[in-house]
TIBASE-15308 format. One record per residue: residue in three letters; z, y, x of N, C-alpha, C in turn; residue number from 1. Coordinates in Angstrom, 3 decimals, always signed. Atoms other than C-alpha are relative to their C-alpha. Layout:
<sites>
['Ala', [Z, Y, X], [Z, Y, X], [Z, Y, X], NUM] ...
</sites>
This chain:
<sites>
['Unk', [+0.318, -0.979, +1.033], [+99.281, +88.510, +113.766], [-1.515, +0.029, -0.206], 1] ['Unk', [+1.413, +0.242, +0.118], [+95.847, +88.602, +112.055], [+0.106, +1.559, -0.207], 2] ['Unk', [+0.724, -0.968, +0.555], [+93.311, +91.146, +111.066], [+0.820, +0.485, -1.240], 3] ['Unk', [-0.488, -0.895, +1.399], [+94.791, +91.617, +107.271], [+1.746, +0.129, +0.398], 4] ['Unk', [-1.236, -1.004, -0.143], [+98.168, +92.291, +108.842], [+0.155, +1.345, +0.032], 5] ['Unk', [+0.018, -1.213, -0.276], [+97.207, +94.989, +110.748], [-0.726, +1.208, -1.711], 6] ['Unk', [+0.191, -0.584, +0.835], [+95.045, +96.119, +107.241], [+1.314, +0.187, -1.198], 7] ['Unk', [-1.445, -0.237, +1.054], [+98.568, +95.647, +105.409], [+0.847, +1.065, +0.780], 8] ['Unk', [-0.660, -1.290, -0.525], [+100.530, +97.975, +107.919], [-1.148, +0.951, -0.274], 9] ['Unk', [+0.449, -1.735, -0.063], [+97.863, +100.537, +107.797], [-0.206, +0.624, -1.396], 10] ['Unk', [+0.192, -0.152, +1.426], [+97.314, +100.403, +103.808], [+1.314, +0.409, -0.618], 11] ['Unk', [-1.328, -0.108, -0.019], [+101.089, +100.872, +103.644], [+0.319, +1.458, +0.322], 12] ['Unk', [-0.123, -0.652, -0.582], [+101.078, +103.098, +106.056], [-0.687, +1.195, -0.855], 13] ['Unk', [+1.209, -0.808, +1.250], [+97.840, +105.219, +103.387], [+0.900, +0.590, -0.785], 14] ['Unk', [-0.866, -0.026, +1.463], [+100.246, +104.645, +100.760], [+0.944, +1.237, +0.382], 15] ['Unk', [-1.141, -0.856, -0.071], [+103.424, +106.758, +102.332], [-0.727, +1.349, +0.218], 16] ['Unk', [+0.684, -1.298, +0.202], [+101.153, +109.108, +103.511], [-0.426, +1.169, -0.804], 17] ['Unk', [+0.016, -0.712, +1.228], [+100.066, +110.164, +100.602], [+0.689, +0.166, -1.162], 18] ['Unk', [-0.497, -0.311, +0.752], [+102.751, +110.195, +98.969], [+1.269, +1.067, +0.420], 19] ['Unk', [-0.632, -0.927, -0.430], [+103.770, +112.853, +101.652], [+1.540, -0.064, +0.678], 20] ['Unk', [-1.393, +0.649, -0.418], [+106.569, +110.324, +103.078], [-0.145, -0.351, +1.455], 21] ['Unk', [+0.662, -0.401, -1.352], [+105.410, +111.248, +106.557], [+0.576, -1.018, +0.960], 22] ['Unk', [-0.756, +0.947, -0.825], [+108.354, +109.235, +108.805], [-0.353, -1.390, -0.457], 23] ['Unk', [+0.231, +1.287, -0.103], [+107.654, +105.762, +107.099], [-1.713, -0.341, -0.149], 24] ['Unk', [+1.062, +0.146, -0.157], [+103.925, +106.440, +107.004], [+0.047, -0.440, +1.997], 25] ['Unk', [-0.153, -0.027, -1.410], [+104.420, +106.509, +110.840], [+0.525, -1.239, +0.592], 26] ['Unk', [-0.668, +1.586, -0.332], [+106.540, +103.449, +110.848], [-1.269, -0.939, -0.260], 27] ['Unk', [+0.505, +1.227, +0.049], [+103.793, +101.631, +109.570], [-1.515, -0.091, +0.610], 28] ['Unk', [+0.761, -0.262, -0.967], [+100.995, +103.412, +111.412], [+0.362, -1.003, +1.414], 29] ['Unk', [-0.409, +0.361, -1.490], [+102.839, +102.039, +114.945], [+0.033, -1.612, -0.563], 30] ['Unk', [+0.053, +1.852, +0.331], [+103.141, +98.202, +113.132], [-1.339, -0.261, +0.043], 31] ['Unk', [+1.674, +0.158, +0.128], [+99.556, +98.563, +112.449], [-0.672, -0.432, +1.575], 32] ['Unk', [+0.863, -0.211, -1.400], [+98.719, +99.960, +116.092], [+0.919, -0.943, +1.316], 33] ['Unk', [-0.821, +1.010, -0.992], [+101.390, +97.325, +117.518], [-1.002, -1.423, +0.250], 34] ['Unk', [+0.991, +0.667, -0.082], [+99.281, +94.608, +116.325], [-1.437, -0.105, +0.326], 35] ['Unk', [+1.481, -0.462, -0.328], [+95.672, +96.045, +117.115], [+0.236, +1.164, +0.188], 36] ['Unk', [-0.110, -1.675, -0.359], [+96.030, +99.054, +119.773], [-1.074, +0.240, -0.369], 37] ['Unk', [+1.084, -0.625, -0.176], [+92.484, +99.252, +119.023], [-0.809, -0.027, -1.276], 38] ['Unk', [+0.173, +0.146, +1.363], [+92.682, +99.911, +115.478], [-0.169, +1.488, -0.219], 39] ['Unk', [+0.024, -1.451, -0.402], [+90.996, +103.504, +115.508], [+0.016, +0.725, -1.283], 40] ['Unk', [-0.804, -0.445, +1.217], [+91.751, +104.256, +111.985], [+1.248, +0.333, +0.113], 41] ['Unk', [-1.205, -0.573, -0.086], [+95.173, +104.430, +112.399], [+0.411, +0.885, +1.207], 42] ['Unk', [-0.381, -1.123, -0.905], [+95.173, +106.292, +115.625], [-0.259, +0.994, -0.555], 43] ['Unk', [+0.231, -1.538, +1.066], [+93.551, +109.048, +113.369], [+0.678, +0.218, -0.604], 44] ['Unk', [-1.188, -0.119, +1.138], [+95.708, +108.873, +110.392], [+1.453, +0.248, +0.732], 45] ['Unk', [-1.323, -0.285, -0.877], [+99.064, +108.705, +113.173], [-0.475, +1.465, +0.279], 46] ['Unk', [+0.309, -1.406, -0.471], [+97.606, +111.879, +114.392], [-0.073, +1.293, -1.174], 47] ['Unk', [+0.308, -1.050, +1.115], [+96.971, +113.924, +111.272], [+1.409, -0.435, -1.048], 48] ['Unk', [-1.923, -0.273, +0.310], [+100.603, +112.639, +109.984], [+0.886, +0.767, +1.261], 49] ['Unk', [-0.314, -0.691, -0.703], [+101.579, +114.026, +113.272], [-0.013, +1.469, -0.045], 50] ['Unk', [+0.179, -1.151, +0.226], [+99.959, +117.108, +112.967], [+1.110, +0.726, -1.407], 51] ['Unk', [-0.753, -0.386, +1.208], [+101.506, +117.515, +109.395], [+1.816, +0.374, +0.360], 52] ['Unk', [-1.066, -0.352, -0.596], [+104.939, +117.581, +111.547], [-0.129, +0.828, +1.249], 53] ['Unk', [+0.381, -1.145, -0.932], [+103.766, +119.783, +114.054], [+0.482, -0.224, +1.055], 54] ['Unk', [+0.085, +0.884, -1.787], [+103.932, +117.295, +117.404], [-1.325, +0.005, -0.464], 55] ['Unk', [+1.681, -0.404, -0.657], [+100.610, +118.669, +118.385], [-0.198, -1.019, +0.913], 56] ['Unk', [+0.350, +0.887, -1.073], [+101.233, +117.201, +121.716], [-0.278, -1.639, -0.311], 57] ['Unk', [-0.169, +0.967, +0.674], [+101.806, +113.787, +120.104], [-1.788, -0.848, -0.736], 58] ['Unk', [+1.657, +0.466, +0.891], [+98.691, +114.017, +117.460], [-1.367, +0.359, +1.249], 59] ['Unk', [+1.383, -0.187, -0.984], [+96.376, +115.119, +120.344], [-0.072, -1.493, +0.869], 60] ['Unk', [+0.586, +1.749, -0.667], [+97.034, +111.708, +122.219], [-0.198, -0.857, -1.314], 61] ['Unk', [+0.422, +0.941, +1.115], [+95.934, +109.671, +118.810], [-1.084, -0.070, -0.125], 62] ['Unk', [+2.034, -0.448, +0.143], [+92.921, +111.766, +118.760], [-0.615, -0.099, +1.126], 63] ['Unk', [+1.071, +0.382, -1.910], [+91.910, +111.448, +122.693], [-0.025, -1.891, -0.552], 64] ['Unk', [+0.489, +2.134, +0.076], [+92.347, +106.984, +121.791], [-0.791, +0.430, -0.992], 65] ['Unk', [+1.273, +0.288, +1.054], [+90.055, +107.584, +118.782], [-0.906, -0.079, +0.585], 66] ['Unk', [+0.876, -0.372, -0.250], [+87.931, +109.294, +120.925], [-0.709, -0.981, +1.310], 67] ['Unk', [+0.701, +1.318, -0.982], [+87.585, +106.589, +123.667], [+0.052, -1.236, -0.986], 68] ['Unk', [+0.760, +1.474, +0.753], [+87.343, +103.697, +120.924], [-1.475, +0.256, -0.332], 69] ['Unk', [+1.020, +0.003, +0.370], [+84.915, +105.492, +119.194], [-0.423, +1.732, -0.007], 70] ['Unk', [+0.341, -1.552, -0.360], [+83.248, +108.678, +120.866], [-1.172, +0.452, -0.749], 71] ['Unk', [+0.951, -0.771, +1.356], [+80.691, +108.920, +117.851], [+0.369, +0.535, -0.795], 72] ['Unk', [-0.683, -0.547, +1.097], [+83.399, +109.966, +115.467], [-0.008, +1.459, +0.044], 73] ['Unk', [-0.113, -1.527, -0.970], [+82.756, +113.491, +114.933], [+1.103, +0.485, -0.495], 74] ['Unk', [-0.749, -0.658, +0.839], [+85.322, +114.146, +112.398], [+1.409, -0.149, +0.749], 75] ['Unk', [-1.314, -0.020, -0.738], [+88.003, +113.138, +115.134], [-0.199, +1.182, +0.855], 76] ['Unk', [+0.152, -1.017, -0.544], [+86.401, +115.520, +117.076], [+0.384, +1.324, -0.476], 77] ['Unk', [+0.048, -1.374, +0.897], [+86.641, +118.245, +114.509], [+2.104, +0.149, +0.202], 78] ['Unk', [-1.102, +0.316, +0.148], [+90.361, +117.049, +114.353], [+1.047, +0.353, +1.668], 79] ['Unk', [-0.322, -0.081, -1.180], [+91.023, +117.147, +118.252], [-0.451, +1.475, +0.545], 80] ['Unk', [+0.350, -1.353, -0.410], [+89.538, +121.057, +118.650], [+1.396, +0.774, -1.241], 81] ['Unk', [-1.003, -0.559, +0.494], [+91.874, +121.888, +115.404], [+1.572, -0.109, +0.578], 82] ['Unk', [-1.346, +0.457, -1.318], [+95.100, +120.189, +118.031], [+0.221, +0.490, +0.909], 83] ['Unk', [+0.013, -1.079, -1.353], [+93.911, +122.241, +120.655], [+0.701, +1.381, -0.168], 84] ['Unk', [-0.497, -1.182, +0.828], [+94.197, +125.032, +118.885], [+1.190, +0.564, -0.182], 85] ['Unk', [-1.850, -0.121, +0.392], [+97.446, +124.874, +117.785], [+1.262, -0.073, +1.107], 86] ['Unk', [-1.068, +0.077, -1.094], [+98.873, +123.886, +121.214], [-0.730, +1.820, +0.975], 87] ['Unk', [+0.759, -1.761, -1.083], [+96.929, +127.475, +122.647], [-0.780, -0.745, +1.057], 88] ['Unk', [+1.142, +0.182, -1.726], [+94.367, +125.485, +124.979], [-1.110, +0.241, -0.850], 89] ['Unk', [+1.134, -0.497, +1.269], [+91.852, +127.812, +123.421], [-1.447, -0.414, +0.398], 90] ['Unk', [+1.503, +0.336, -0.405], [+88.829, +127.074, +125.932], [-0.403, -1.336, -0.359], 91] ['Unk', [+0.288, +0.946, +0.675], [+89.284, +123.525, +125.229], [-0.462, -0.423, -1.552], 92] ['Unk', [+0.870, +0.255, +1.667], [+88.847, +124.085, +121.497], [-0.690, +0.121, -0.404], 93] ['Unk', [+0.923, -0.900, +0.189], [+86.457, +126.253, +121.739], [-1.167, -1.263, +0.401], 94] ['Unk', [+1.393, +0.847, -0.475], [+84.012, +123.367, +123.778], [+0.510, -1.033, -0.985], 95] ['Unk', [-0.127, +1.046, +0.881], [+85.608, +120.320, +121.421], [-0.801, +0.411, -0.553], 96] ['Unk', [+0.729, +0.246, +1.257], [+84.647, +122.154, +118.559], [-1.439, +0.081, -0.034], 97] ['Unk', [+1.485, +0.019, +0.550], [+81.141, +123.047, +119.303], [-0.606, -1.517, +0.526], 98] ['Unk', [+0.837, +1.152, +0.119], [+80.316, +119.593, +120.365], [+0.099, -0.536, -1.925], 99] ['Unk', [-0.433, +0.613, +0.902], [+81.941, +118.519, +117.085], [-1.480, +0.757, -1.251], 100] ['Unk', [+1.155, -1.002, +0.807], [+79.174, +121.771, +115.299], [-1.152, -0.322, +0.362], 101] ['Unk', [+2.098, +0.341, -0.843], [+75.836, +120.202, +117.367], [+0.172, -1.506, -0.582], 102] ['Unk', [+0.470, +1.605, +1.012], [+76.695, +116.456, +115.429], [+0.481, +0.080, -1.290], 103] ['Unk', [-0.953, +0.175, +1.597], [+78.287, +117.093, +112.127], [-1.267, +1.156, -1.057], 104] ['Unk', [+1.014, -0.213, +1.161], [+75.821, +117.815, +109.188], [+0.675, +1.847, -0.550], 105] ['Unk', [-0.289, -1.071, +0.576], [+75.655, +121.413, +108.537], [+0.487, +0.617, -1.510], 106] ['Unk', [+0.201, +0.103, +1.129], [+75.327, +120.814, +104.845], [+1.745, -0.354, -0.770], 107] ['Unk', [-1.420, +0.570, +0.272], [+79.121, +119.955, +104.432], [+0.993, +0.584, +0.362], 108] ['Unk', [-0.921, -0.902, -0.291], [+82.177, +121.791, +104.154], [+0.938, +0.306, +0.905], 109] ['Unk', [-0.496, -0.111, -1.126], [+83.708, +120.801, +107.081], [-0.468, +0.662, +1.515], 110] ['Unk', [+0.539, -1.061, -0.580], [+81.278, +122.564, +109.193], [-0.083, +1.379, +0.382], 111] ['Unk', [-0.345, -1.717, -0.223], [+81.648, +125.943, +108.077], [+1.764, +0.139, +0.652], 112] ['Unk', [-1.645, -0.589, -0.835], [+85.901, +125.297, +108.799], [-0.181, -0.535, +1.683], 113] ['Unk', [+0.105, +0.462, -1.524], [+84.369, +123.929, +112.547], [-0.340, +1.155, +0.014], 114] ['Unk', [+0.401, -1.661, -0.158], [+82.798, +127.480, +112.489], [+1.276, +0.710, +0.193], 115] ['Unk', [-1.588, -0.914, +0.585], [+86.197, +129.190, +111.466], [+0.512, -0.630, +1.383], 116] ['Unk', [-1.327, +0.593, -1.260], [+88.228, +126.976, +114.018], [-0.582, +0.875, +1.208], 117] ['Unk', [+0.177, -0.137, -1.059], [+85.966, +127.768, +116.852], [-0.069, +1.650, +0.237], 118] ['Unk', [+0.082, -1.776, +0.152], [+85.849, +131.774, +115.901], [+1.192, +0.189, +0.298], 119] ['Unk', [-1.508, +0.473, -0.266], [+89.929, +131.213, +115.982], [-0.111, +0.156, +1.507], 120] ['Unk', [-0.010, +0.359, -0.776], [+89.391, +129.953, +119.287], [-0.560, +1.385, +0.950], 121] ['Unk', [+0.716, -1.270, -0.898], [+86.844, +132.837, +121.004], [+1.067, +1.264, -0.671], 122] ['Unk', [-0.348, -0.881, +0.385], [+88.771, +135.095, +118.949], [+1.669, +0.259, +1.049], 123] ['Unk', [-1.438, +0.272, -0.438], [+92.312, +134.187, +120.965], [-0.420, +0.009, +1.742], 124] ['Unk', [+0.515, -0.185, -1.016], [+90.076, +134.223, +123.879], [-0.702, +1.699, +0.678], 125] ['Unk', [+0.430, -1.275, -0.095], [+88.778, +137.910, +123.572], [-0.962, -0.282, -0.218], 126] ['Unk', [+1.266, -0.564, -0.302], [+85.441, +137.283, +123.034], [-0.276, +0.310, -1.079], 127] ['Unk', [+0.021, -0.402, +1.501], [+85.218, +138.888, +119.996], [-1.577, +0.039, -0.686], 128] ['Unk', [+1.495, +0.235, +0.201], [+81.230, +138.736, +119.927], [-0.659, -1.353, -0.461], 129] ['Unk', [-0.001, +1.438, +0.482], [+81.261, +135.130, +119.695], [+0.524, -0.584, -0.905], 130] ['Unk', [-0.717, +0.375, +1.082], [+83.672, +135.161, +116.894], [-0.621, +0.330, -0.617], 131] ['Unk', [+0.604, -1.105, +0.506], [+81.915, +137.885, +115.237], [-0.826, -1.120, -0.685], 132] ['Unk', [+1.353, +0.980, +0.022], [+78.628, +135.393, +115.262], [+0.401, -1.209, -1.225], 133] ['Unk', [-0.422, +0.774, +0.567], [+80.800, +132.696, +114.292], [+0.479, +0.411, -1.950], 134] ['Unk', [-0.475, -0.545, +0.930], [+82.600, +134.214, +111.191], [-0.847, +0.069, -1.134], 135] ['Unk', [+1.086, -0.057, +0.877], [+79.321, +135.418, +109.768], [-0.874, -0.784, -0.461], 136] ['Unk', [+1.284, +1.347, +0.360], [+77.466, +132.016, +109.936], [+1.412, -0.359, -1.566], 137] ['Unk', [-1.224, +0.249, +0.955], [+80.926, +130.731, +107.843], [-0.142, +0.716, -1.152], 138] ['Unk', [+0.022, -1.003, +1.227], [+80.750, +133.749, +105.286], [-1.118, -0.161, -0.692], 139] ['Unk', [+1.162, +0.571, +0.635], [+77.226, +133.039, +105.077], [-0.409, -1.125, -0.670], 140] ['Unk', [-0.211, +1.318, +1.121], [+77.606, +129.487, +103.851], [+0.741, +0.131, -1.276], 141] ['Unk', [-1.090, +0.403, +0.848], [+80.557, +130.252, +102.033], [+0.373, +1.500, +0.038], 142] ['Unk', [-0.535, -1.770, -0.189], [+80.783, +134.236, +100.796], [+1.507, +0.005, -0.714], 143] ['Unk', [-1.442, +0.210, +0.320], [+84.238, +132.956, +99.151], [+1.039, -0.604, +0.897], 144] ['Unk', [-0.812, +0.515, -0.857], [+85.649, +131.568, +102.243], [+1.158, +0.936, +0.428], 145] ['Unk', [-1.153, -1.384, -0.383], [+88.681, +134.685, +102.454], [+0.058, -0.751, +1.566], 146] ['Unk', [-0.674, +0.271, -1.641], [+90.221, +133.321, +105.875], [-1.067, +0.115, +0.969], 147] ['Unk', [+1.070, -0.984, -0.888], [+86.857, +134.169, +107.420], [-0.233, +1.141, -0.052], 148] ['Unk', [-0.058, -1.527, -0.074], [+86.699, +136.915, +106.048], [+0.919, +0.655, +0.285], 149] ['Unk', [-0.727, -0.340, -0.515], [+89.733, +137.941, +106.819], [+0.087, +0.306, +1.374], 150] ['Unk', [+0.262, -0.557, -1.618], [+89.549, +137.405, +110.633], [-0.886, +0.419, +0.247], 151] ['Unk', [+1.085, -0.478, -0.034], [+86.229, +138.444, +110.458], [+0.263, +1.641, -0.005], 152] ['Unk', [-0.301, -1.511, -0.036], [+87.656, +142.073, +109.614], [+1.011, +0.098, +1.394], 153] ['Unk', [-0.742, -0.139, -1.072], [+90.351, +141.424, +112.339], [-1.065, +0.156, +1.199], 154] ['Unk', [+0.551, +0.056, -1.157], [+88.028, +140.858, +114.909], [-1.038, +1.007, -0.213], 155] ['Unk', [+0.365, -1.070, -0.384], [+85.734, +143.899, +114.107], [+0.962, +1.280, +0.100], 156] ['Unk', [-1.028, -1.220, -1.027], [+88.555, +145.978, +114.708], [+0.304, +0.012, +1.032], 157] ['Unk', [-0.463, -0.380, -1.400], [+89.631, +144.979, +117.711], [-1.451, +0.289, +0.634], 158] ['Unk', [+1.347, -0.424, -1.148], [+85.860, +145.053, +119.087], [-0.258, +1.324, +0.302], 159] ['Unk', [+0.510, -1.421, -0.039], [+85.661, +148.726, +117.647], [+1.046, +0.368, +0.909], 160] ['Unk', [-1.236, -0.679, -1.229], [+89.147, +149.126, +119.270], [-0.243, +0.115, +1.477], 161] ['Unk', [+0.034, +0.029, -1.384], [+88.195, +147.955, +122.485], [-1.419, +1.127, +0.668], 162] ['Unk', [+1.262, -0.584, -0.426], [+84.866, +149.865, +122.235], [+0.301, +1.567, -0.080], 163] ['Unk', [+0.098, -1.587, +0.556], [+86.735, +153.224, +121.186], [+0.851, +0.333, +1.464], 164] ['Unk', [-0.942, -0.615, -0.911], [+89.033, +152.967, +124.130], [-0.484, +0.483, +1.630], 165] 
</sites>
């Protein structure tokens, strides 16, 4: 098997994806990553079709091989704190994501939702001070971001709650 095989399973694989045909995107993800395990495109893309079916456990090992092919990627990173997340290993998401917030260009919209995730994260953790922080950098980029603002009101209630009790 050559190189433009594996780019024909994974272009295939693009194709179903986006056309939201999740199971044979997957089929052709694993032809891809049969021929070149160390094809770290498609371990990403397997993982975020994963996610889209909600085998967390699953998409989190796609995103740990990205992350040992290529541990510069931050956007797998960003991807592997949102996995955490979702399975409840909140401290882990919480440190993914801020490595993922100290290399990823502030200037870009995926930043402020690394903000959001990791407020998620302290927020599921109790530390509601650290969300707090978080929330407001997010709102501050983005004063239309609702879902910050939203938990952003959640989490000064419980702080006042915990502070009234």
């Amino acid at each position: 098997m050559s190189v433009n095989d594996v780019k024909m399973y994974y272009d295939q694989a693009m194709s179903f994806l986006g056309q939201e045909e999740i199971e044979k995107s997957l089929v052709f993800f694993d032809k891809a990553l049969k021929t070149d395990e160390n094809y770290s495109p498609a371990w990403n893309n397997k993982g975020i079709a994963l996610l889209s079916l909600k085998k967390y456990s699953e998409a989190l090992d796609c995103f740990e091989h990205v992350v040992i092919l290529n541990p510069m990627d931050s956007m797998v990173i960003y991807n592997k704190g949102y996995v955490l997340l979702m399975l409840e290993r909140y401290q882990e998401s919480v440190d993914t994501l801020e490595l993922f917030l100290k290399r990823y260009s502030q200037k870009d919209d995926f930043y402020k939702f690394g903000l959001y995730l990791q407020a998620k994260g302290f927020y599921n953790l109790k530390n509601y001070e650290y969300a707090e922080l978080l929330l407001q950098k997010a709102v501050k980029k983005d004063k239309n971001f609702k879902e910050a603002q939203e938990l952003l009101g959640i989490v000064l209630k419980e702080k006042n709650h915990g502070i009234n009790e």
